[in-house]
C-alpha positions as CSV (number, residue, x, y, z in Angstrom):
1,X,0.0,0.0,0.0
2,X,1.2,3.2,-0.6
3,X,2.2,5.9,1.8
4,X,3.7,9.0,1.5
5,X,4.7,11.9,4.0
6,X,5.8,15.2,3.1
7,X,7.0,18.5,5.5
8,X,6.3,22.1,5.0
9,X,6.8,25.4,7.4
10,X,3.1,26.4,8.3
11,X,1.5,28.0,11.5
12,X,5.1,29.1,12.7
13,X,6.6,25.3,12.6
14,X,7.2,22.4,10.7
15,X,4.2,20.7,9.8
16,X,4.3,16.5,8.4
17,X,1.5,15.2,6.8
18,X,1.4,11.4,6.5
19,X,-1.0,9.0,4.1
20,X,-1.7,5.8,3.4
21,X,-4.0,4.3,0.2
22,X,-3.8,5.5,-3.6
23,X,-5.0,8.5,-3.0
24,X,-2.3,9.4,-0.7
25,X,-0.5,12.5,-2.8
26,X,-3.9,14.4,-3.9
27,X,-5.2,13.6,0.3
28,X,-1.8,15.5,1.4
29,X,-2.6,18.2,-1.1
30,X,-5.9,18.8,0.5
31,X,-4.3,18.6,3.8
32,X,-2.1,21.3,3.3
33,X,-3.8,24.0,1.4
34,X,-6.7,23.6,4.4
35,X,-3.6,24.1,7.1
36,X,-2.5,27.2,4.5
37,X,-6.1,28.6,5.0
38,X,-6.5,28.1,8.5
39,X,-3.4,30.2,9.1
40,X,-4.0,32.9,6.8
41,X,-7.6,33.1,8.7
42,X,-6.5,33.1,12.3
43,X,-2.8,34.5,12.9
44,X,-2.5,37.2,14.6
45,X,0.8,38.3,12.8
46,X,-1.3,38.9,9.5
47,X,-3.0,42.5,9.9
48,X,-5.3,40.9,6.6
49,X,-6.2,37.8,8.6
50,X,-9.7,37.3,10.0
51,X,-8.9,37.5,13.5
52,X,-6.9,40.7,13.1
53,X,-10.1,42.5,11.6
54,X,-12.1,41.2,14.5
55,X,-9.5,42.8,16.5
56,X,-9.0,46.0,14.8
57,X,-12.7,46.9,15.3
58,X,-14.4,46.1,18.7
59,X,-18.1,47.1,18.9
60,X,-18.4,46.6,14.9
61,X,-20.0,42.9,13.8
62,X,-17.3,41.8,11.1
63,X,-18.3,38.8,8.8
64,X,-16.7,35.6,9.5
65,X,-16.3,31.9,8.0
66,X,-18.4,29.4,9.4
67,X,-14.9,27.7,11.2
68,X,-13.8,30.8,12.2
69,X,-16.9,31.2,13.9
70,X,-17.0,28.0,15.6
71,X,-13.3,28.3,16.7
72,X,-14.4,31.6,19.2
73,X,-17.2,30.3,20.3
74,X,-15.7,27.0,21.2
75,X,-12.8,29.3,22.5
76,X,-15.2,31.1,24.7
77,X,-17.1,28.0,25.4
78,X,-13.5,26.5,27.5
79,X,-12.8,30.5,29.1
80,X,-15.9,29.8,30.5
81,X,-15.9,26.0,31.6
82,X,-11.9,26.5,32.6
83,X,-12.9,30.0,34.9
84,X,-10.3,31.3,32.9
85,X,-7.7,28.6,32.9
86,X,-7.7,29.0,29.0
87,X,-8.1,32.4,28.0
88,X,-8.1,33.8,24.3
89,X,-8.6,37.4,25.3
90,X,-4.7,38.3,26.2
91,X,-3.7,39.3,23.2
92,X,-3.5,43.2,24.8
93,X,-1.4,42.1,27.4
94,X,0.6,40.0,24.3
95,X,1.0,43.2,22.7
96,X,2.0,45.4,25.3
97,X,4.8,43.0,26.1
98,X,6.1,43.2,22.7
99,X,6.0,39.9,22.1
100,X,2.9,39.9,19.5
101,X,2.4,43.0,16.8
102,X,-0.3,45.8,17.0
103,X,-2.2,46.0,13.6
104,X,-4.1,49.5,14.7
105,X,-7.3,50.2,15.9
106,X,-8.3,51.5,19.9
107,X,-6.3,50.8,22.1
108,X,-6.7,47.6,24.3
109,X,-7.4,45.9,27.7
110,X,-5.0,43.9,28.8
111,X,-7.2,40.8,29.2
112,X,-11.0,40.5,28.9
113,X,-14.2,38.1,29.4
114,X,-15.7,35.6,27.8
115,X,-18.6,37.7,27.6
116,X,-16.5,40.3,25.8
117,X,-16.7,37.7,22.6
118,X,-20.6,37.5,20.8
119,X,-21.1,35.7,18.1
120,X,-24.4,35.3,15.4
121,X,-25.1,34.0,12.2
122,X,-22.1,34.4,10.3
123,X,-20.7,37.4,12.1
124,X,-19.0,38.4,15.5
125,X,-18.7,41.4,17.3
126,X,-16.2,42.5,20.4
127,X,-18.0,44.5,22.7
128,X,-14.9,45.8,24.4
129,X,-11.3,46.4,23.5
130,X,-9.8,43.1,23.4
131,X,-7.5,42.1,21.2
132,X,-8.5,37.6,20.8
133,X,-5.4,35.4,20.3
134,X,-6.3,31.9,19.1
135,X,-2.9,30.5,19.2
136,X,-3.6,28.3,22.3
137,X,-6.5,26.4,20.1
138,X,-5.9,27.4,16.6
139,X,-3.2,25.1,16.0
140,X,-4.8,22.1,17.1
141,X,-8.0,23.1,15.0
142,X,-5.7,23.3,11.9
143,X,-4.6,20.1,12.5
144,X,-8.4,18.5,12.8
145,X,-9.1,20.4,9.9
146,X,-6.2,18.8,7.6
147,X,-7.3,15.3,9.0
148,X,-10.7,15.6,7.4
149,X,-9.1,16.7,4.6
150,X,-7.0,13.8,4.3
151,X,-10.2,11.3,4.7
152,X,-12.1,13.4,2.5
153,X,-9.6,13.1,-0.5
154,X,-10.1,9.3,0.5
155,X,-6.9,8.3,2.7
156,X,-7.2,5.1,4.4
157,X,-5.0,6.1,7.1
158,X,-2.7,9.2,8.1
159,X,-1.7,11.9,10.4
160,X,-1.0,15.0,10.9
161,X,2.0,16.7,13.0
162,X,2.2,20.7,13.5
163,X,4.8,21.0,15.9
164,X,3.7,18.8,18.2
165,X,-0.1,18.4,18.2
166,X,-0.5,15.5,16.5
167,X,-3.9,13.6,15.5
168,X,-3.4,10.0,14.0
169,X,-6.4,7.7,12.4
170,X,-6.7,5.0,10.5
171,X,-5.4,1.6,10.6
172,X,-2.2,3.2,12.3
173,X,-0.1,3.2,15.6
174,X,2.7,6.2,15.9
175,X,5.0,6.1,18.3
176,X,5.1,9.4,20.5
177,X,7.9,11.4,22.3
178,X,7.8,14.3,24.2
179,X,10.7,16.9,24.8
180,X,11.3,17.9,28.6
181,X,12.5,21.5,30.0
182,X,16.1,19.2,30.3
183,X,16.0,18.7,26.7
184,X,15.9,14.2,27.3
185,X,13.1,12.6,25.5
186,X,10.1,11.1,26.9
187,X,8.3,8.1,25.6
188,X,4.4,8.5,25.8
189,X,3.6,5.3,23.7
190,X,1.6,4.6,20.7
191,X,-1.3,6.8,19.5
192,X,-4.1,5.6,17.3
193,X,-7.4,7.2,16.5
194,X,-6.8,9.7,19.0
195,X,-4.8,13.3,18.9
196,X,-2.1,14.6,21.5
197,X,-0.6,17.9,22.2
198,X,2.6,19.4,24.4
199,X,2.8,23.0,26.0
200,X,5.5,23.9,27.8
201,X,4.9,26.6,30.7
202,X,8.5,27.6,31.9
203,X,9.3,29.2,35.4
204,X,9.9,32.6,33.7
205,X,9.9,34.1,30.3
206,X,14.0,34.1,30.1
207,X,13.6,30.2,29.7
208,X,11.6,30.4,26.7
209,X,13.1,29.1,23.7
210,X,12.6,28.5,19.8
211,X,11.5,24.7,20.7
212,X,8.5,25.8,22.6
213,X,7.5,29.3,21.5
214,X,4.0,29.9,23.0
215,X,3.3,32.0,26.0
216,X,0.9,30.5,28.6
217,X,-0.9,33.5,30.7
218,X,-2.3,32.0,33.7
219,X,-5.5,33.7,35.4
220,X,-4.9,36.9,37.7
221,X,-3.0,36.3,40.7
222,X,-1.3,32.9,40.0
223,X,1.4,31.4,37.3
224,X,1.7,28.8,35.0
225,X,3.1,25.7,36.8
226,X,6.3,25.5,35.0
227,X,6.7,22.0,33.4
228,X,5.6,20.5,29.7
229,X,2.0,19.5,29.4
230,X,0.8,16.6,27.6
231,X,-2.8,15.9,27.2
232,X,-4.2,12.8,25.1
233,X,-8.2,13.7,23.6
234,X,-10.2,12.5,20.4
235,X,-9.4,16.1,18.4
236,X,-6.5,18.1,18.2
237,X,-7.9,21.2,19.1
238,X,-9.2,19.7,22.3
239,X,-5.7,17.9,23.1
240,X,-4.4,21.5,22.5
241,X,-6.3,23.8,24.5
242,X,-6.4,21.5,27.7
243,X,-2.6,21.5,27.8
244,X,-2.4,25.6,28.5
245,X,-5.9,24.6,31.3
246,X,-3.4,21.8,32.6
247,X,-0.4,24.8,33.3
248,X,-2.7,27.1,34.3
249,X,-5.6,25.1,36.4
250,X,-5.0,24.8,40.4
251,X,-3.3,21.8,41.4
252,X,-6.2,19.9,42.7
253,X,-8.7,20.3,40.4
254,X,-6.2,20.1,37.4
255,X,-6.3,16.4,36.5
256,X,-10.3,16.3,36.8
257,X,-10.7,19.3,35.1
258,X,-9.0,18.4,32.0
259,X,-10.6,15.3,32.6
260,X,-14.3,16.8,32.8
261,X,-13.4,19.0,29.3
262,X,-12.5,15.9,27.3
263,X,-8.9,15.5,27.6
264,X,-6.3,12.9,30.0
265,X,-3.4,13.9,31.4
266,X,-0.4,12.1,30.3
267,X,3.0,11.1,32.1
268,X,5.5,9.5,30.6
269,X,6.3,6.1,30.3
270,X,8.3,3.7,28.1
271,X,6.1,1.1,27.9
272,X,2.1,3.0,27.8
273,X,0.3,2.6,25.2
274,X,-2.3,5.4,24.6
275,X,-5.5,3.8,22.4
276,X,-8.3,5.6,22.1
């Protein structure tokens, strides 16, 4: 049977896209060009991107796609569920740290609410200032979006790899290592029908580095637990978001509340093998 993989730089990383069955090189096609529009829809880098239009004009309701759409309101759906363990409305704060660009318009909050995000048939509107950043979701949602890609061009099997967040269906089983802050890897196991992500919350922003570029904001008045964050779920966008709940949650409640959103916690171990 044939299978073919193939690597491209998308969504600020390396992205692999892997297929199995005759249709394997038109399936990666499709996988691509859907990860090539979901970034020129939601980065916040690109003042042309949907997401920066949002941004650029709070109180105004801008037209949206239907996956943009469903991307904030699922966004909004976890700020809520998480009590703001996952938060998509930083991008002020991003900003005024210099660490994401300002495309214009009024000048923003800091942070907001979920309630700052309202969404209607086909269109959205900010009611305050905020400035969204999807990049603790997006990724993952680009990834669930190149898998249906890949079954819709008629793969038999595949997966998708963006850096990380990696979804996997089909008659396969990959193998899955995760890099710790010492730089060792970690065996996790095999992963079939089933998507996993890694976030890494460092002690301080002088231990970030180009391996693990995001930027975890925790809720007022506490920090991201510094460590790397693995969490096994059915879709990548899931696995994705409950890793930045899982550095940002309080110890106690952090293993069911990932739990009660969809996701497990994983540790690693040579010899687990993750099936879902």
């Amino acid at each position: 049977m044939t299978e073919l993989r193939r690597m491209r730089p998308l969504l600020g990383t390396f992205i692999e896209v892997g297929a199995r069955g005759p249709a394997a090189a038109q399936a990666i096609e499709a996988a691509f060009a859907r990860i090539e529009h979901a970034q020129a829809w939601w980065s916040f880098h690109d003042a042309c991107s949907e997401l920066s239009r949002l941004n650029r004009t709070p109180g105004a309701c801008v037209m949206l796609r239907p996956h943009t759409l469903r991307l904030l309101r699922v966004a909004r759906a976890l700020m809520c569920r998480s009590a703001g363990s996952f938060d998509c409305t930083v991008g002020g704060m991003l900003v005024r740290q210099g660490l994401l660009p300002d495309h214009g318009g009024p000048e923003a909050l800091p942070r907001g609410h979920a309630n700052d995000i309202e969404t209607g048939q086909g269109w959205a509107r900010l009611r305050r200032p905020v400035r969204l950043t999807l990049d603790g979701i997006a990724k993952g949602y680009a990834v669930d979006l190149a898998v249906g890609a890949l079954q819709h061009a008629g793969a038999d099997a595949g997966w998708v790899n963006a850096g990380g967040d990696l979804r996997v269906f089909g008659d396969l089983a990959l193998p899955v290592q995760r890099r710790e802050l010492d730089g060792r890897f970690a065996a996790l196991g095999a992963l079939r029908n089933a998507a996993v992500a890694s976030s890494r919350a460092a002690a301080s922003d002088a231990a970030a580095d180009e391996s693990f570029p995001a930027h975890i904001i925790a809720p007022p008045g506490r920090q991201p637990h510094p460590g790397v964050w693995t969490v096994l779920a059915r879709s990548a966008w899931r696995a994705d978001a409950l890793t930045k709940i899982a550095a940002t949650a309080p110890a106690p409640r952090r293993e069911a509340l990932v739990r009660s959103l969809g996701g497990c916690l994983l540790l690693p171990s040579p010899t687990r093998e993750t099936v879902a």
